[in-house]
Backbone and ligand atoms as CSV (ligand in chain L), in Angstrom:
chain,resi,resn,atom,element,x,y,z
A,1,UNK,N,N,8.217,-0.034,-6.676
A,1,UNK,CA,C,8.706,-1.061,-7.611
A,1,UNK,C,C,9.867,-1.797,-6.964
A,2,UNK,N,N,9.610,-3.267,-7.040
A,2,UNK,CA,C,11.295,-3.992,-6.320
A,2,UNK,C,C,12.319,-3.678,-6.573
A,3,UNK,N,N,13.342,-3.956,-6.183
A,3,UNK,CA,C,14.558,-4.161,-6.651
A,3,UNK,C,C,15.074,-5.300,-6.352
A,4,UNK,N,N,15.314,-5.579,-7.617
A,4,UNK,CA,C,16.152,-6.947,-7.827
A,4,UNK,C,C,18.158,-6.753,-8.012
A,5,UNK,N,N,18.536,-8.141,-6.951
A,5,UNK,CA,C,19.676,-7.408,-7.307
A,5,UNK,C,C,20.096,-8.524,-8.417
A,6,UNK,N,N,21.424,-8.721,-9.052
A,6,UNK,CA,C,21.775,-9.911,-10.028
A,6,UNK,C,C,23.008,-10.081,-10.020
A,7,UNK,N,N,23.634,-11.204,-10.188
A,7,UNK,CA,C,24.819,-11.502,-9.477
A,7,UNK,C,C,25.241,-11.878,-11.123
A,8,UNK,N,N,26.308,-11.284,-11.912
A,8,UNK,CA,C,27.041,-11.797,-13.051
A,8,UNK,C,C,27.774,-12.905,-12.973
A,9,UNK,N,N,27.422,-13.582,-13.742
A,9,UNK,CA,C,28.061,-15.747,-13.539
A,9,UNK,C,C,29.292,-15.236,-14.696
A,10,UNK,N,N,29.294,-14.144,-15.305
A,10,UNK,CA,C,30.219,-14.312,-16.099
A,10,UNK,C,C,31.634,-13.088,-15.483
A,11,UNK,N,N,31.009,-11.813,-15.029
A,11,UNK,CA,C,32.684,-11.622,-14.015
A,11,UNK,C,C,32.307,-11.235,-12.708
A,12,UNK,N,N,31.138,-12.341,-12.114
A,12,UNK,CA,C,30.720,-12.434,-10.720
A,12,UNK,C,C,30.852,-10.429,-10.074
A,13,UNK,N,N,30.188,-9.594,-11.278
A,13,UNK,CA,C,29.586,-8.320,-10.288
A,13,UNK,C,C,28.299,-8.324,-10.059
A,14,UNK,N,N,27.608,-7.819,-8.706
A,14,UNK,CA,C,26.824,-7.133,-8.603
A,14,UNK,C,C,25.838,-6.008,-9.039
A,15,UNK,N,N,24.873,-6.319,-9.358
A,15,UNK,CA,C,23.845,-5.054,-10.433
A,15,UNK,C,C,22.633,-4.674,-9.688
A,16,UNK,N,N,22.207,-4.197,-9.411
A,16,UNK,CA,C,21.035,-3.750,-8.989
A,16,UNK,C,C,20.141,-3.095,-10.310
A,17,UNK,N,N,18.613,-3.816,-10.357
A,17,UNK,CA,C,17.723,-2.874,-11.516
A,17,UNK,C,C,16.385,-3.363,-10.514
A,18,UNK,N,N,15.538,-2.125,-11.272
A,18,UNK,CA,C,14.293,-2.216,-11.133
A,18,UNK,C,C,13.195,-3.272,-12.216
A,19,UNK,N,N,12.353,-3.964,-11.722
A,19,UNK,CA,C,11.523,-4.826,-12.579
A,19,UNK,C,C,10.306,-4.552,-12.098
A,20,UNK,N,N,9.648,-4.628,-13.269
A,20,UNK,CA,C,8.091,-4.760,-13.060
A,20,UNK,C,C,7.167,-5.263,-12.056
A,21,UNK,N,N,7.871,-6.780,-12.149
A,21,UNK,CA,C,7.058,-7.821,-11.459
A,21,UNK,C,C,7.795,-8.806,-11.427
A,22,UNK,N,N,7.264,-9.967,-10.187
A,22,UNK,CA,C,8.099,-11.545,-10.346
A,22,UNK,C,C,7.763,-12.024,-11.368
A,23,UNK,N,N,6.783,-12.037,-11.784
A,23,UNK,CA,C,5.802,-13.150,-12.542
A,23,UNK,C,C,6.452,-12.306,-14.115
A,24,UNK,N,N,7.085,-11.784,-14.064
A,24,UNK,CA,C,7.811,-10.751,-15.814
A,24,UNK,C,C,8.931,-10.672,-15.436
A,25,UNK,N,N,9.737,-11.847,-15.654
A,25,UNK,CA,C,11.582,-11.627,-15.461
A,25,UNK,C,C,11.546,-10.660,-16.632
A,26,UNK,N,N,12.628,-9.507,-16.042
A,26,UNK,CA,C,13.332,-8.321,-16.980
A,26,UNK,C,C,14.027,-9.358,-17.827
A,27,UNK,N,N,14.310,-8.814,-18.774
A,27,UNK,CA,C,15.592,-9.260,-20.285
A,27,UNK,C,C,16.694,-8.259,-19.225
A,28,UNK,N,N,17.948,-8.647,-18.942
A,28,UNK,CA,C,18.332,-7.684,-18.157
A,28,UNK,C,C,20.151,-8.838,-18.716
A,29,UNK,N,N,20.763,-7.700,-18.518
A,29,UNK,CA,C,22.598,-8.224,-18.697
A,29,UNK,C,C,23.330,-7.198,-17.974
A,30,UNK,N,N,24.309,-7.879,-18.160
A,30,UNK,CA,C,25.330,-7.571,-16.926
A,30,UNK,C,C,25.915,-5.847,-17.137
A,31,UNK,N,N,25.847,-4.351,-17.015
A,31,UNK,CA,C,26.499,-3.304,-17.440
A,31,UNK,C,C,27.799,-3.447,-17.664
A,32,UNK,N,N,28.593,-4.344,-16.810
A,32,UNK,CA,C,30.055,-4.148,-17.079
A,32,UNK,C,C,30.495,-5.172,-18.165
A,33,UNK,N,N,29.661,-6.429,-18.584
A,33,UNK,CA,C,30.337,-6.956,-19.308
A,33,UNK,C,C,29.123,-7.528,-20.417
A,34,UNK,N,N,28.445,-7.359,-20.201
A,34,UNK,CA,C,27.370,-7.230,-21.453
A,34,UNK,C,C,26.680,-8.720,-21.152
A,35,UNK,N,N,27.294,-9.717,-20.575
A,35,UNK,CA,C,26.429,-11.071,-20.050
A,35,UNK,C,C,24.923,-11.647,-19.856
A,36,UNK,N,N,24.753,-11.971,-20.769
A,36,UNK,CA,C,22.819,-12.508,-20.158
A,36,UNK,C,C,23.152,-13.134,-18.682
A,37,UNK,N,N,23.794,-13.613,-18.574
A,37,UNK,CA,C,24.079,-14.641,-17.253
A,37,UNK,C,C,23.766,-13.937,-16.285
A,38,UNK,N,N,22.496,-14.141,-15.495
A,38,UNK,CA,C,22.907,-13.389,-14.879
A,38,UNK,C,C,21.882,-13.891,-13.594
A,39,UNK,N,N,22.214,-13.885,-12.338
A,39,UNK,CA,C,21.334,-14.950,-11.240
A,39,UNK,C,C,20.867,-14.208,-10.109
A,40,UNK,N,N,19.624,-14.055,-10.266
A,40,UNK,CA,C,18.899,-13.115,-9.014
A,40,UNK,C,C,19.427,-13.417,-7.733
A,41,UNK,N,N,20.018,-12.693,-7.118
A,41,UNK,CA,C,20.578,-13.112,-6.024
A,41,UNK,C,C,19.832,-12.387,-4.591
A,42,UNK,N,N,18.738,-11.582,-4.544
A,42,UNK,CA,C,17.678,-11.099,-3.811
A,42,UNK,C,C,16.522,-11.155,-3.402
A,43,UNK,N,N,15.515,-11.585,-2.844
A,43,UNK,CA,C,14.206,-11.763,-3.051
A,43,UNK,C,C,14.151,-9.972,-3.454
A,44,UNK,N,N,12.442,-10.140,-4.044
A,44,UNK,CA,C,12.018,-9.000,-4.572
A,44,UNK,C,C,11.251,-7.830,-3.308
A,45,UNK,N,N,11.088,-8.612,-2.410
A,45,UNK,CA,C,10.518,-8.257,-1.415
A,45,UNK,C,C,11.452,-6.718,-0.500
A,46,UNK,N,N,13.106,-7.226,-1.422
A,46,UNK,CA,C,13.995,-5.981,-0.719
A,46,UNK,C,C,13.410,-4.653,-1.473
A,47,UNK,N,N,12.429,-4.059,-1.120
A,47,UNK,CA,C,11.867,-3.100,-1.765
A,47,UNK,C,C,12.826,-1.273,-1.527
A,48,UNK,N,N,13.459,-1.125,-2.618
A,48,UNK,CA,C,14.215,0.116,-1.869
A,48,UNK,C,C,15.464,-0.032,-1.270
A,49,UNK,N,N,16.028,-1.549,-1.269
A,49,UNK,CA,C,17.052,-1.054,-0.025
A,49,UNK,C,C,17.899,-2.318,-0.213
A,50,UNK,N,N,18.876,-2.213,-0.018
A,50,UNK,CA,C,19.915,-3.180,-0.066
A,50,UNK,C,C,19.732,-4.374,0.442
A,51,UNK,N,N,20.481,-5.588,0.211
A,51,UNK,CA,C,20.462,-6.774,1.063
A,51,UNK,C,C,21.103,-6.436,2.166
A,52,UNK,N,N,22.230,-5.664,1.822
A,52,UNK,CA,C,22.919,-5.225,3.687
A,52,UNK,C,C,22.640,-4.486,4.575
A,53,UNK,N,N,21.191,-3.244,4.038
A,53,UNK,CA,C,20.358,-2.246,4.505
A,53,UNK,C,C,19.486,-3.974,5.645
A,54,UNK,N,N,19.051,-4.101,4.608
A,54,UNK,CA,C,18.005,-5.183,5.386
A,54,UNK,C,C,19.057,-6.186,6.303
A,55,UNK,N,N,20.110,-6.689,6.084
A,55,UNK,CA,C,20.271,-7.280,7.382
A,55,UNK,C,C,20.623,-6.835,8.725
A,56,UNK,N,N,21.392,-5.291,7.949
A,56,UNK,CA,C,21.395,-4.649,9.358
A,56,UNK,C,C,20.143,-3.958,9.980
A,57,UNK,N,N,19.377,-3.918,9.305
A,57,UNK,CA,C,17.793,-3.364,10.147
A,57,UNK,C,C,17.160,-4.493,10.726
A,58,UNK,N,N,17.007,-6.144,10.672
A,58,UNK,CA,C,16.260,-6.993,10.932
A,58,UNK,C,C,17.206,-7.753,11.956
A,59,UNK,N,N,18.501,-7.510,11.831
A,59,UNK,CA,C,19.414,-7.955,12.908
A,59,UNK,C,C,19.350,-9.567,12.274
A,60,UNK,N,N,18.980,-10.003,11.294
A,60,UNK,CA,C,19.474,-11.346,11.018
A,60,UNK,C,C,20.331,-12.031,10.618
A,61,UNK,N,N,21.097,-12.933,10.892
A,61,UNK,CA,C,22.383,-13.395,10.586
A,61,UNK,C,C,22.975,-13.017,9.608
A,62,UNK,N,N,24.246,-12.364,9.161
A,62,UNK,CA,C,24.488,-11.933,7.310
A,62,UNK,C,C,24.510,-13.224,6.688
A,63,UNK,N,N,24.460,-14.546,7.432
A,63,UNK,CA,C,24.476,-15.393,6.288
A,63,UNK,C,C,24.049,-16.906,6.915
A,64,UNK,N,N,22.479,-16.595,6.940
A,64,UNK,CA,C,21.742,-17.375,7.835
A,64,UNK,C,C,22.016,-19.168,6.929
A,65,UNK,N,N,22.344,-20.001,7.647
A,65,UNK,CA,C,22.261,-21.641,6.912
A,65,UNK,C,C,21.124,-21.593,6.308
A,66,UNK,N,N,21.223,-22.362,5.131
A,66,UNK,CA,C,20.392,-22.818,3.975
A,66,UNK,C,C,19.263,-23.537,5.194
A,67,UNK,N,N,19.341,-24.142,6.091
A,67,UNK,CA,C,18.401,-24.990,6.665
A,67,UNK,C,C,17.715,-24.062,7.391
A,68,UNK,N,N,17.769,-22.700,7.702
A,68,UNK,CA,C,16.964,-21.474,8.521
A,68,UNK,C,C,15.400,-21.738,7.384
A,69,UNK,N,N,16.117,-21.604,6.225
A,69,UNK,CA,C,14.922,-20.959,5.251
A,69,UNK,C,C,14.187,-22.829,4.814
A,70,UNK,N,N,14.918,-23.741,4.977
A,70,UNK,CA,C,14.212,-24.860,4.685
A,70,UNK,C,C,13.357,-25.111,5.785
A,71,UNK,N,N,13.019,-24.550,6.867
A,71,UNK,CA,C,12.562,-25.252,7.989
A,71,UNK,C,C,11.093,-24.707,7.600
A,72,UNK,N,N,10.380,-25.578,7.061
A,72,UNK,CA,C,8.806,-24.641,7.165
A,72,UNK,C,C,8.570,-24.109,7.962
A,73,UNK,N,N,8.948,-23.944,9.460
A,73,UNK,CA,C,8.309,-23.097,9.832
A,73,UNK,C,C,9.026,-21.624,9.962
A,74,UNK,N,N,10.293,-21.609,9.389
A,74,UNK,CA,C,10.545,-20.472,8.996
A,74,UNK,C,C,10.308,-19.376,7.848
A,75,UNK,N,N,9.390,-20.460,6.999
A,75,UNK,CA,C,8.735,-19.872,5.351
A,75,UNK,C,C,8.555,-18.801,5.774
A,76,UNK,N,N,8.579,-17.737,5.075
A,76,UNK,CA,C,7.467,-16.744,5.338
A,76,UNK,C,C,7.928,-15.875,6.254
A,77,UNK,N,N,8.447,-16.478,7.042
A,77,UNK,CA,C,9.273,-15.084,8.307
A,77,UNK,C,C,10.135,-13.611,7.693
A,78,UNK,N,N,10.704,-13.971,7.091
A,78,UNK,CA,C,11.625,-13.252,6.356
A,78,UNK,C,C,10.369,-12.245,6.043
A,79,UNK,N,N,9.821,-12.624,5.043
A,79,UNK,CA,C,8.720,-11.792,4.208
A,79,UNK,C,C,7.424,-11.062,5.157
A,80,UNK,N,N,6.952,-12.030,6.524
A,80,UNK,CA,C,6.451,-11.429,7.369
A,80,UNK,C,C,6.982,-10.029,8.068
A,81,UNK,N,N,8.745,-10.515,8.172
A,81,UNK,CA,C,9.022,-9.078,9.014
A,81,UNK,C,C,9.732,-8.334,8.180
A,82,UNK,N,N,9.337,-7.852,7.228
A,82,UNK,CA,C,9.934,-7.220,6.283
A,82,UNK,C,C,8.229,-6.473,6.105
A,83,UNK,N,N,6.997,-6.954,5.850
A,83,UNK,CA,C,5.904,-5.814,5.820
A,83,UNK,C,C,5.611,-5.364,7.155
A,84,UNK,N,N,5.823,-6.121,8.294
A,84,UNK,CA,C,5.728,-5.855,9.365
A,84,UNK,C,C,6.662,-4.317,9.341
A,85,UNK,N,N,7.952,-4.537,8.943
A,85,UNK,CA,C,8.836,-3.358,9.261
A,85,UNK,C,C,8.288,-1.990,8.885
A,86,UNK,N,N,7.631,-2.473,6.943
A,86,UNK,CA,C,7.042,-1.066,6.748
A,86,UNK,C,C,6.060,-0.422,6.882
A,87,UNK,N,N,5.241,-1.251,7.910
A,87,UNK,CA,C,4.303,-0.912,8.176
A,87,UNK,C,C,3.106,-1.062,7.368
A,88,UNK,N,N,3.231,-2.329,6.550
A,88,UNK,CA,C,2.096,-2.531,5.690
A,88,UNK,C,C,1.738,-3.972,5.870
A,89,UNK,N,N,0.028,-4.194,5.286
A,89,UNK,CA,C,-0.459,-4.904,5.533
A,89,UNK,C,C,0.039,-6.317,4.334
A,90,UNK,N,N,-0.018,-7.683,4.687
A,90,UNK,CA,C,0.576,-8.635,4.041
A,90,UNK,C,C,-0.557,-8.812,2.658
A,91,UNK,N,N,-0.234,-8.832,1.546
A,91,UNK,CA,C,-1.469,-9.306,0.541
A,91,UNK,C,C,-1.848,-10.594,1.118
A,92,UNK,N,N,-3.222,-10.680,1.178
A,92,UNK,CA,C,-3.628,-12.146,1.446
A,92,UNK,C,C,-3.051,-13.096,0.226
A,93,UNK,N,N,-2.499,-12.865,-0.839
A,93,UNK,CA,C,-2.196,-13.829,-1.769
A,93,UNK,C,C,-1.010,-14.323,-1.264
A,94,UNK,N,N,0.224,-13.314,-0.570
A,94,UNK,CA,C,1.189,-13.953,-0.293
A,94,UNK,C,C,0.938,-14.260,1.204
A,95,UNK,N,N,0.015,-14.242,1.764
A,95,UNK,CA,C,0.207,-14.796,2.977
A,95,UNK,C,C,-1.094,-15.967,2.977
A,96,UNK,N,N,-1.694,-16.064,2.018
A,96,UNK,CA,C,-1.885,-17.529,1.749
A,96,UNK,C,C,-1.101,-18.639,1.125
A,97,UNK,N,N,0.025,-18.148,-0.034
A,97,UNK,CA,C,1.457,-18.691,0.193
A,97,UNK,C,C,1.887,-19.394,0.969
A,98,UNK,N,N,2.159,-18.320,1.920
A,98,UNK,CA,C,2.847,-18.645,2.977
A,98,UNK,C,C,2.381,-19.807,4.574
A,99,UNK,N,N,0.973,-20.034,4.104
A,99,UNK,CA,C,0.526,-20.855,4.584
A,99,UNK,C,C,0.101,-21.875,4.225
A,100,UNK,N,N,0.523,-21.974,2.973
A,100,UNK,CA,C,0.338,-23.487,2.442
A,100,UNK,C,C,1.407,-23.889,2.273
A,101,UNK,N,N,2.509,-23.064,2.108
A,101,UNK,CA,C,3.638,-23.608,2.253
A,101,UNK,C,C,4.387,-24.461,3.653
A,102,UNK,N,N,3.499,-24.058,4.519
A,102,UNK,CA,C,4.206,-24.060,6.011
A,102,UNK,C,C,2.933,-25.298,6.326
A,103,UNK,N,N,2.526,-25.968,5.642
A,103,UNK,CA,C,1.383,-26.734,5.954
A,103,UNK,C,C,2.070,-27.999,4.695
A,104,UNK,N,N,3.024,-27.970,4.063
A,104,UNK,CA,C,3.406,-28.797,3.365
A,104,UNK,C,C,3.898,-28.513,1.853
A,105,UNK,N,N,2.915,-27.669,1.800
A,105,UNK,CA,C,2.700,-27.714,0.260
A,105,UNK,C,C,3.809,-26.648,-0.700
A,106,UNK,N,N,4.630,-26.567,-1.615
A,106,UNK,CA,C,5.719,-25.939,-1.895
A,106,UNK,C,C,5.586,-25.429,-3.024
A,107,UNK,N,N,4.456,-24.506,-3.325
A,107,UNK,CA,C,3.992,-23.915,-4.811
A,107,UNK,C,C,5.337,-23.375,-4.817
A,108,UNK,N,N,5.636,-23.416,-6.600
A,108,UNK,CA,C,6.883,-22.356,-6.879
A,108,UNK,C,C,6.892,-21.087,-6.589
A,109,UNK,N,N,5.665,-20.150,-6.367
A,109,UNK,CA,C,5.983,-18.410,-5.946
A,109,UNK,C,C,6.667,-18.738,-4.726
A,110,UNK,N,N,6.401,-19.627,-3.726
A,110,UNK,CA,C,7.295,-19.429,-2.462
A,110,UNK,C,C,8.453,-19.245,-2.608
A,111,UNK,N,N,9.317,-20.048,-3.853
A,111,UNK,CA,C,10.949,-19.453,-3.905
A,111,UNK,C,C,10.877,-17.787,-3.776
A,112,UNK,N,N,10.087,-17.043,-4.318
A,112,UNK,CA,C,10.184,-15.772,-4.307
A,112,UNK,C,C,10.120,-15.224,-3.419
A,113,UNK,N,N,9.341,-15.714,-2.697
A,113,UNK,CA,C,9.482,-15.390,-1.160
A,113,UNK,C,C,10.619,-15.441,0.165
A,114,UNK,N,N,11.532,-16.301,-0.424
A,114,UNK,CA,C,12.564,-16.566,0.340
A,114,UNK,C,C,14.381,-15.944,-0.031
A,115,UNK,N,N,14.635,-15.249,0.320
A,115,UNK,CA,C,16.174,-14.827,0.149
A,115,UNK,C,C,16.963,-16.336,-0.295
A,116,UNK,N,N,17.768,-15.650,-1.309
A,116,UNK,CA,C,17.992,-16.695,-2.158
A,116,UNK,C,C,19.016,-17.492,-1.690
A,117,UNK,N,N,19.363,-18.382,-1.292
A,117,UNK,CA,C,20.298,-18.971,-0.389
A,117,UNK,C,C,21.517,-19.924,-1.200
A,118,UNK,N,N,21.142,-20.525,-2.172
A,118,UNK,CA,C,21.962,-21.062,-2.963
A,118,UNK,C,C,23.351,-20.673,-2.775
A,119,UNK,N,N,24.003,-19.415,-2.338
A,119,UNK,CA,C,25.396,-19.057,-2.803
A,119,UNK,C,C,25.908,-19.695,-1.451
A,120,UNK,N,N,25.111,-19.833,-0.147
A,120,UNK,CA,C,25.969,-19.464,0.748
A,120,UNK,C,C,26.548,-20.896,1.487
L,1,ZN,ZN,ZN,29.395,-9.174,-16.133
C-alpha cells in the first residue's frame, strides 16, 4: 500500500498515512492540529520509504528544478527507476502513461507520476 506523505498548509507539519489508491483521495487532516488542509507533497510511487530514503538511494538531486520534471523527456524517469529499483515489472497502464505523455500528450494521472515539485 503507498504512502502518501502531506504537508499541513495550516502549521506547515509533515504526516505520513497510508491510502488505498490515487484514484480514492483519503479524507485525511492534519494529527497535530486537526486541519483538512492538507497538500500531498509525495508521489505515491514512494512505496514504504521516505522521500529522503529515496533520494539517498537514487542519488538524485534533494531538490531537482521544477524544469528536470517538465522536460518530457524526463516524464516517467523518476517512476521508471523507482520499479526498476524494486525489482518489479512497470504496469503497462503506467507505462503507457508514460508514453503518451513523453509523446505530447499530458493526461492528468501523469501528475501522479511525478514528485511533486510545486514547493521547491
Ligand atoms: Zn496541522
Amino acid at each position: 500500500m503507498p504512502i502518501y506523505e502531506f504537508l499541513c498548509l495550516s502549521c506547515r507539519r509533515k504526516t505520513s498515512l497510508f491510502v488505498k489508491s490515487i484514484s480514492s483521495p483519503p479524507e485525511v487532516s492534519c494529527p497535530s492540529c486537526g486541519s483538512r488542509q492538507l497538500e500531498r507533497v509525495v508521489s505515491s510511487f514512494a512505496f514504504h520509504k521516505s522521500l529522503k530514503t529515496i533520494h539517498e538511494e537514487s542519488g538524485e538531486p534533494d531538490h531537482p528544478s521544477p524544469d528536470y520534471y517538465k522536460d518530457p523527456r524526463n516524464i516517467g524517469r523518476w517512476v521508471e527507476k523507482k520499479f526498476h529499483e524494486m525489482g518489479q515489472e512497470m504496469p503497462s497502464s503506467v507505462r503507457e502513461m508514460i508514453n503518451a505523455a513523453r509523446e505530447g500528450e499530458m493526461p492528468g494521472p501523469v501528475r501522479e507520476l511525478q514528485p511533486d515539485v510545486r514547493e521547491l
